[in-house]
matplotlib code that plots the C-alpha trace (Angstrom):
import matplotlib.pyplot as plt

x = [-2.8, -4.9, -5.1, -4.8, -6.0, -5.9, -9.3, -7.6, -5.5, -7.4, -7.1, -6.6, -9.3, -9.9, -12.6, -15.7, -16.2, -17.4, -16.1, -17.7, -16.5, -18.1, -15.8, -18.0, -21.0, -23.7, -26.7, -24.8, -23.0, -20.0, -19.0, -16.4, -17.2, -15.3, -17.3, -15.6, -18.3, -21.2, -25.0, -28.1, -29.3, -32.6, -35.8, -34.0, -34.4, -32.3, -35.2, -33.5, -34.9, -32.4, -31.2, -28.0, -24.9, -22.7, -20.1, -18.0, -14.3, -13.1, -14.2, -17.9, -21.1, -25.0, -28.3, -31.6, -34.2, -38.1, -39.6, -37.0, -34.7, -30.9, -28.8, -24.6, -22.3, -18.4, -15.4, -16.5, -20.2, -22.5, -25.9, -28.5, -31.0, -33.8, -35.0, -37.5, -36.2, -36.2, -33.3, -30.9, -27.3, -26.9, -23.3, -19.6, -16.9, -14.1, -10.8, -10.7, -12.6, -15.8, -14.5, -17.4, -17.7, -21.4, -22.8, -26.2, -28.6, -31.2, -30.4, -31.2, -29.9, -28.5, -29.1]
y = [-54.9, -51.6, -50.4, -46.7, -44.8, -40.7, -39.2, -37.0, -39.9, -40.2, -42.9, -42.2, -40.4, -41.4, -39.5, -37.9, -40.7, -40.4, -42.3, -43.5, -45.9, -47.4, -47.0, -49.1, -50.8, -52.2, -50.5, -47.0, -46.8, -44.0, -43.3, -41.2, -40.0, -37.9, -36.1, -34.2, -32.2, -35.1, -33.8, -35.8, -36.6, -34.1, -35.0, -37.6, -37.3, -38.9, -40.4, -42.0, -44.3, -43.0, -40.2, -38.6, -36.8, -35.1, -33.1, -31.1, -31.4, -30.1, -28.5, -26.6, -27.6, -26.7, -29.4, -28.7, -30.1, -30.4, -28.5, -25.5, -25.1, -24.6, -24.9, -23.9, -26.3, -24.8, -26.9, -28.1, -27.4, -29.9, -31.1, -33.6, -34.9, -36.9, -39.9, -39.2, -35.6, -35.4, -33.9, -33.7, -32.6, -29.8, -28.3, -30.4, -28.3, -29.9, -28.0, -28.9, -32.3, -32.6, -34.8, -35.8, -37.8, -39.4, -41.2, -43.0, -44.3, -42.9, -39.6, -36.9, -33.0, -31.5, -27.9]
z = [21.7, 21.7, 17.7, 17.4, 14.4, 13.6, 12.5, 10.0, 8.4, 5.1, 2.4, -0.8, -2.3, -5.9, -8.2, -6.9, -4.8, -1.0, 1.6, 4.5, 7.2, 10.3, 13.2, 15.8, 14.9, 17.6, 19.3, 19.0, 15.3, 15.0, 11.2, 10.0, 6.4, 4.2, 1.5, -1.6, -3.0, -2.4, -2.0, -1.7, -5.1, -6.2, -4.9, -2.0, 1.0, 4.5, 6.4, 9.2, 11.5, 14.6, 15.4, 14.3, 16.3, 13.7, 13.9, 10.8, 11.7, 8.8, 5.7, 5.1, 4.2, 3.7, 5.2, 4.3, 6.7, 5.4, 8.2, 9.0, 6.4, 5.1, 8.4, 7.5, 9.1, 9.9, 11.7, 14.5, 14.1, 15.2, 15.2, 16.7, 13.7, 15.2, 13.5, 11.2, 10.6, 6.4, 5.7, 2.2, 2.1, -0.1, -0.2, 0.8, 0.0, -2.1, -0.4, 2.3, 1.6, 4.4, 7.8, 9.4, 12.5, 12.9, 16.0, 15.0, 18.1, 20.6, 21.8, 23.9, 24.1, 27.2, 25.9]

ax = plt.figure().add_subplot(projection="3d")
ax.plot(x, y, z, "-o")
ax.set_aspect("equal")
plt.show()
């Protein structure tokens, strides 16, 4: 039988701890991860070997890429980060918590 599961069913949340889950896993990965006020630790950078789909359901927050700068992400925002593209998470907003739905693999933009 067919499992269904709701993208906006979260677990208990306990602490400042961030919560990410892989959905699928294979050639193409799909995460959903739920951030509470999370940022890339100072002087870190996300240097991914993929690229990156995401997509803000829920919540605000701030990315800072290397080459181009701060980019503001609102519900249902989203954004194509190609592999290699150094970027660090800089803002998560608490309330709402972040929803974020990420698809990791090769590829391309059709605008």
């Amino acid at each position: 039988m067919t499992r269904i599961s709701n993208i906006f069913d979260f677990p208990e949340i306990k602490g400042d701890e961030e919560i990410v889950e892989a959905l699928t896993d294979g050639e193409t990965k799909i995460e959903r991860i739920i951030s509470t006020g999370q940022v890339t630790p100072e002087g870190e950078w996300y240097d991914q070997s993929l690229d990156e789909w995401v997509v803000l359901l829920e919540g605000e927050a701030k990315l800072l890429f290397e080459e181009t700068g701060e980019v503001y992400l609102k519900p249902g925002d989203y954004i194509l980060i190609k592999a290699h593209e150094r970027h660090r998470v800089i803002y998560t907003s608490t309330l709402p918590p972040c929803l974020w739905l990420a698809v990791h693999g090769k590829h391309t933009t059709t605008k």
